[in-house]
N, C-alpha and C positions, 0 to 999 in steps of 0.2 A: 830713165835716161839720166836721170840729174845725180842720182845716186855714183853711178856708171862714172859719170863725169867727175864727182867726188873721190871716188875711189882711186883715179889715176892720179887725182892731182896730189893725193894722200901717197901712193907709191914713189912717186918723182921727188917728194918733199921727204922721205924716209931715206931713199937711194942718197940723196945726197946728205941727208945727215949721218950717215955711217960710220964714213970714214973719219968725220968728228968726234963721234961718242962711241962707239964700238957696238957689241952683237947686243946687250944687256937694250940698247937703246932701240936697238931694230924691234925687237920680240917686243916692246910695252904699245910701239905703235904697229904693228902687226894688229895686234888686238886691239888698238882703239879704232881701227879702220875695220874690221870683221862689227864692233856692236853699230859701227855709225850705218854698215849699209843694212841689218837687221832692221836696226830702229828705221828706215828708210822703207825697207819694205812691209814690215807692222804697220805703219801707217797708213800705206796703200790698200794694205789688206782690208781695216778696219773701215775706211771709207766708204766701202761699198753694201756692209750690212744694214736693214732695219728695224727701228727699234717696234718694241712690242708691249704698249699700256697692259696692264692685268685690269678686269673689271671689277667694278666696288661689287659687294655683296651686303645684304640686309644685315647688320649684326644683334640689333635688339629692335623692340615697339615696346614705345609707352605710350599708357592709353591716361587721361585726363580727363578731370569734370566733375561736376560736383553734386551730387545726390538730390533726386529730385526727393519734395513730400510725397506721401501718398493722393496718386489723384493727380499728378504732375507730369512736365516729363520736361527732361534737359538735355542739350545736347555733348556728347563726350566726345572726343578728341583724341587719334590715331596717329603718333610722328616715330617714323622709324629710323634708326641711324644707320648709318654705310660704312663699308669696310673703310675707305680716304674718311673717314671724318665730316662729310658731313651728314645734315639730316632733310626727313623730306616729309609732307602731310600726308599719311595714305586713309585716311578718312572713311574716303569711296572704295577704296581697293580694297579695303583690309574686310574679313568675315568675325563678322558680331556675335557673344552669344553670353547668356547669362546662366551665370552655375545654379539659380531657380527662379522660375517664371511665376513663381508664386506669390515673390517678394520684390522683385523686378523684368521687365522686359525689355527687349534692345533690336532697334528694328537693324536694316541692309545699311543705314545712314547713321548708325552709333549713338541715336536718338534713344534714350532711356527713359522708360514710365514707370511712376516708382504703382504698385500694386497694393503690398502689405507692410507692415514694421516687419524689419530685421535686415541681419548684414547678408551682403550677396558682390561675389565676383562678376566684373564686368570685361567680357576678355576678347580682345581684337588679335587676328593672325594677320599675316603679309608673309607671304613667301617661306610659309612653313616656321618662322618666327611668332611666339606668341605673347603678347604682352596682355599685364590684367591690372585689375584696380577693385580692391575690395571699398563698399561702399556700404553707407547705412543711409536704410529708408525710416522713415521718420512719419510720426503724423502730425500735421502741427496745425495748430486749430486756432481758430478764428473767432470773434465775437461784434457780431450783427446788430444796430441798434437806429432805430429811428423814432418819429413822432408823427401822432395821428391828430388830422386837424375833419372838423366838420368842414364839407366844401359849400352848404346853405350858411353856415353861419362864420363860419372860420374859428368855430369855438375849437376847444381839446377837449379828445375822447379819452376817456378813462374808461378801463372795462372793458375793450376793445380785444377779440381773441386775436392771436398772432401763432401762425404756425408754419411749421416746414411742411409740404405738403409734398414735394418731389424731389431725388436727389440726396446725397450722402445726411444722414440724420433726419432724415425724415418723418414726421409724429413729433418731433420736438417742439416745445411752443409754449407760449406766456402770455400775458396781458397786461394791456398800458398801463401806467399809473396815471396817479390823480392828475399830472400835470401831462399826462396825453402819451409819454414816452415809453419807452420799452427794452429789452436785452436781453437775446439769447445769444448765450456763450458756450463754448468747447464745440463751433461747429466747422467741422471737416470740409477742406478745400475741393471745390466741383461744382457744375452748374446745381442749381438750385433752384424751387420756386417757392415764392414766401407767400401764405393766404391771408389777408384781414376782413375778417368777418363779427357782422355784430346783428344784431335783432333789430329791424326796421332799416338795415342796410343794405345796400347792392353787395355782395361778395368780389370783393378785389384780387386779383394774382396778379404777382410781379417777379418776373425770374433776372437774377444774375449772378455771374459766374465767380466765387470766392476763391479769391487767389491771396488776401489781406484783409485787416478789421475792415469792418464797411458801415454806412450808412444809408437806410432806405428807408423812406417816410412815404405816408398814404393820408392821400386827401379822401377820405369817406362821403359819398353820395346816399340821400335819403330811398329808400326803396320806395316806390308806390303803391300802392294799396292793392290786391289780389282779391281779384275777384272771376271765378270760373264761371264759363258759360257753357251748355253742353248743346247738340249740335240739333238733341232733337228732346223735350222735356218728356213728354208721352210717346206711347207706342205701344202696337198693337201684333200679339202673335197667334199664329196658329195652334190649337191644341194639340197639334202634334211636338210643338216645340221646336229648339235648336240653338245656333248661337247667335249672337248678334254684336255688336258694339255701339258706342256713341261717342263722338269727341271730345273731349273738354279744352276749351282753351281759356286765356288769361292775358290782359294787354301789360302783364310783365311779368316776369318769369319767376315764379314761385312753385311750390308745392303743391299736390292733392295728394288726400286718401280716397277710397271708397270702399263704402261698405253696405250690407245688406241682412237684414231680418224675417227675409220671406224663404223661406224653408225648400222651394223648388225652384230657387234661384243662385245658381252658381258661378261667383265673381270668378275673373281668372287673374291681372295684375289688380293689388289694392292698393298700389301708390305709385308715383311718376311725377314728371314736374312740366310745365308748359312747354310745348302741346302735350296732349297724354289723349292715347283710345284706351279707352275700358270696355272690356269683352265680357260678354254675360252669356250663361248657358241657362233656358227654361228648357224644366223636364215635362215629358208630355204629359197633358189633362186627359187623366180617366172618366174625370166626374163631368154628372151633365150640365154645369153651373159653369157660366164666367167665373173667370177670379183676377185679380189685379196685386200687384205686388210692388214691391221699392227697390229701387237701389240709390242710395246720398253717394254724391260725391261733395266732401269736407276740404276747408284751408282754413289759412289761420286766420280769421275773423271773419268765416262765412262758411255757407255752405248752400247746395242745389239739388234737387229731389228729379231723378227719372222715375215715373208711373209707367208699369207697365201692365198690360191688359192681354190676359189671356183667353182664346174664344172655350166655348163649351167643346169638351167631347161630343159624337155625335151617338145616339143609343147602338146597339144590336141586341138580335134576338136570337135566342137557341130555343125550337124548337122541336119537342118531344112527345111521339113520333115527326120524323119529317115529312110524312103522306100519309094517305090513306088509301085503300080499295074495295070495293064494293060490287058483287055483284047486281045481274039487274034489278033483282027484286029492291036492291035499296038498301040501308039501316041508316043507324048511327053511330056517331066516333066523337070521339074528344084526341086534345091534344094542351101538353105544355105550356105557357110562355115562359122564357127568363131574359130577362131584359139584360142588358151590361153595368147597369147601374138600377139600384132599387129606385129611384126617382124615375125611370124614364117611363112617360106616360105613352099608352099606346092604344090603336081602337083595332078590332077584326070585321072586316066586310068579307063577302063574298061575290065573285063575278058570271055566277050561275044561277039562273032561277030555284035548277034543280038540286041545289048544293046551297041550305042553308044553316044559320047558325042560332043554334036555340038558347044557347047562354055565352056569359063571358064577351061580351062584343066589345068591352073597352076596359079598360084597369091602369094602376101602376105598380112598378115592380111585378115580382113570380103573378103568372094569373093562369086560369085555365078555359079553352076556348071548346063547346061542346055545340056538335053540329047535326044535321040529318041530311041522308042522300035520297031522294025518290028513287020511285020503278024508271027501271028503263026500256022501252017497249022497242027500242029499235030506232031507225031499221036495221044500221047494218055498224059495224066495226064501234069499238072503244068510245068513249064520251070522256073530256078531262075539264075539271074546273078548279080554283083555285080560293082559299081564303087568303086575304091579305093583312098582315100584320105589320101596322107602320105606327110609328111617332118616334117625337125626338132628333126627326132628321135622318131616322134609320127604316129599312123596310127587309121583312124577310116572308114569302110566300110555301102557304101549304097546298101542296097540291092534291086530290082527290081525281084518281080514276076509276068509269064506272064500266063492266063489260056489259055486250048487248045480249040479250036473250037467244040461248042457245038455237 
């Protein structure tokens, strides 16, 4: 409307300048009244549109942080920049990944562990952008050093072993000097356990974690004296044998061996340290004799004797023939002995009148046992009697059947 209203009042102001300035004058403002209502309605038009932000886009990711040692680990650093210029942390967002996990690793949080020596890409993405950082892993080594004091005396030990016993270098190790101190050096960063140990002392471990040079000293405690007691001194087995054990114990924690010289005695562990079972195998007794035999158990400044006592075998007998038979009229027979052992003494009876033994009634070792059978008158069915062959604990019967008269 307002345009509208410019426009007439532009007409009325033209009309009347004509007649002043002629047609040249008409035609210039002609045309300054066509752009004024243009530009009047341009502006109306423009009004009503809205405007339209573009969204930033990721344009690079650098990744930061500084190489951890071997054995270490550091945290690196994800910042990506934006189409407008600025930047932003994407840490958490971005995906981790290491060109070899041999010589580094990199976990979901851009936390890096250095592995082995040598160079390795460490490379974070975001939004299909990838940024990287080459990095060298490193070993870098450390050097350990303390002093050993007596804790009875508060002297310095000299002599004193010192070793790595767990952990990167392990086996590594030295001994104090005259003024009690110590140093092992080129040792690689990681938990660790240090041992000090000496002859008449308790064995000390101390672990901690080498991340820089460090110092660690040990007050050395006297050991007390080892002395093993076993659970049972004597003892007694069956000649069949078998296995057995006995405890050894000590009121402070030292060493045993054991050992043995009896030929049908078979240790199973020969060394252990407080408490310790020692297992023993006896083979079985053929022979008709007790026997007794050893097994020591040793430490360092003493030692303790298990006796053990095995019973006799008990005899048997093979005899040859195993029976005899004899019609009524009677005769005589012999037979065998063989004992299981030539020692085993043995006697022959018999439990029939009519069934006796004319030689050989007792012997040791191989013997021979010669007998007679009477008549037998009846009355009716078979007659049985037996010779008895015992000693030694064994018994083995001949038996003799006589028939009755037809």
């Amino acid at each position: 409307m307002r345009a509208a209203i410019r426009n007439t009042e532009f007409v009325v102001t033209a009309t009347q300048l004509i007649g002043r300035r002629g047609p040249l004058l008409w035609i210039v403002l002609v045309a300054a009244g066509v752009i004024a209502t243009t530009a009047g309605c341009s502006s109306k038009s423009s009004s009503t549109d809205t405007p339209t932000t573009p969204t930033a886009t990721v344009t690079s990711v650098v990744v930061a942080g500084t190489a951890p040692n071997v054995g270490l680990t550091a945290q690196f650093i994800a910042t990506a920049t934006l189409s407008n210029g600025t930047t932003q942390t994407v840490t958490s967002q971005a995906t981790w990944q290491s060109s070899n996990t041999s010589l580094a690793t990199v976990n979901s949080a851009g936390i890096v562990t250095g592995v082995a020596p040598g160079d390795v890409d460490i490379t974070a993405t975001f939004q299909s952008v990838a940024g990287r950082l080459r990095v060298t892993i490193v070993v870098r080594t450390f050097t350990l050093t303390g002093h050993i004091t007596d804790g009875t005396s508060g002297g310095i030990l000299p002599n004193i072993n010192i070793a790595i016993t767990s952990g990167p270098r392990t086996g590594a190790s030295t001994r104090t000097d005259a003024a009690g101190d110590y140093t092992l050096s080129g040792l690689e960063s990681g938990a660790i356990t240090v041992t000090a140990s000496a002859v008449s002392y308790d064995t000390q471990d101390k672990g901690l974690t080498l991340i820089a040079d460090a110092r660690l000293d040990f007050v050395m405690v006297r050991a007390r004296d080892c002395a093993f007691a076993l659970s049972v001194t004597s003892q007694n087995v069956p000649a069949a044998g078998g296995t057995f054990s006995v405890t050894a114990t000590s009121p402070v924690a030292c060493s045993w061996t054991a050992s043995t010289s009896t030929p049908w005695i078979t240790l199973g562990a020969t060394s252990g340290s407080n408490p310790g079972t020692i297992s023993w195998t006896a083979a079985a007794n053929t022979t008709i004799a007790a026997r007794t035999g050893t097994i020591r158990v040793s430490w360092t400044g003493g030692f303790t004797d298990l006796t053990i006592t095995q019973a006799a075998a008990t005899c048997t007998f093979v005899l040859n023939p195993e029976g005899g038979s004899f019609p009524a009229a009677g005769g005589t027979g012999s037979f065998t002995v063989t004992p299981s052992d030539a020692g085993c003494p043995w006697t022959a009876a018999s439990d029939s009148s009519w069934l006796t033994i004319s030689s050989g009634q007792s012997g040791t070792g191989p013997g021979t046992v010669a007998y007679a059978v009477g008549a037998y008158a009846g009355p009716t069915g078979p007659r049985i009697g037996t010779i008895a062959v015992s000693g030694g604990g064994g018994f083995r019967g001949f038996p003799v059947q006589q028939q009755p008269p037809p």
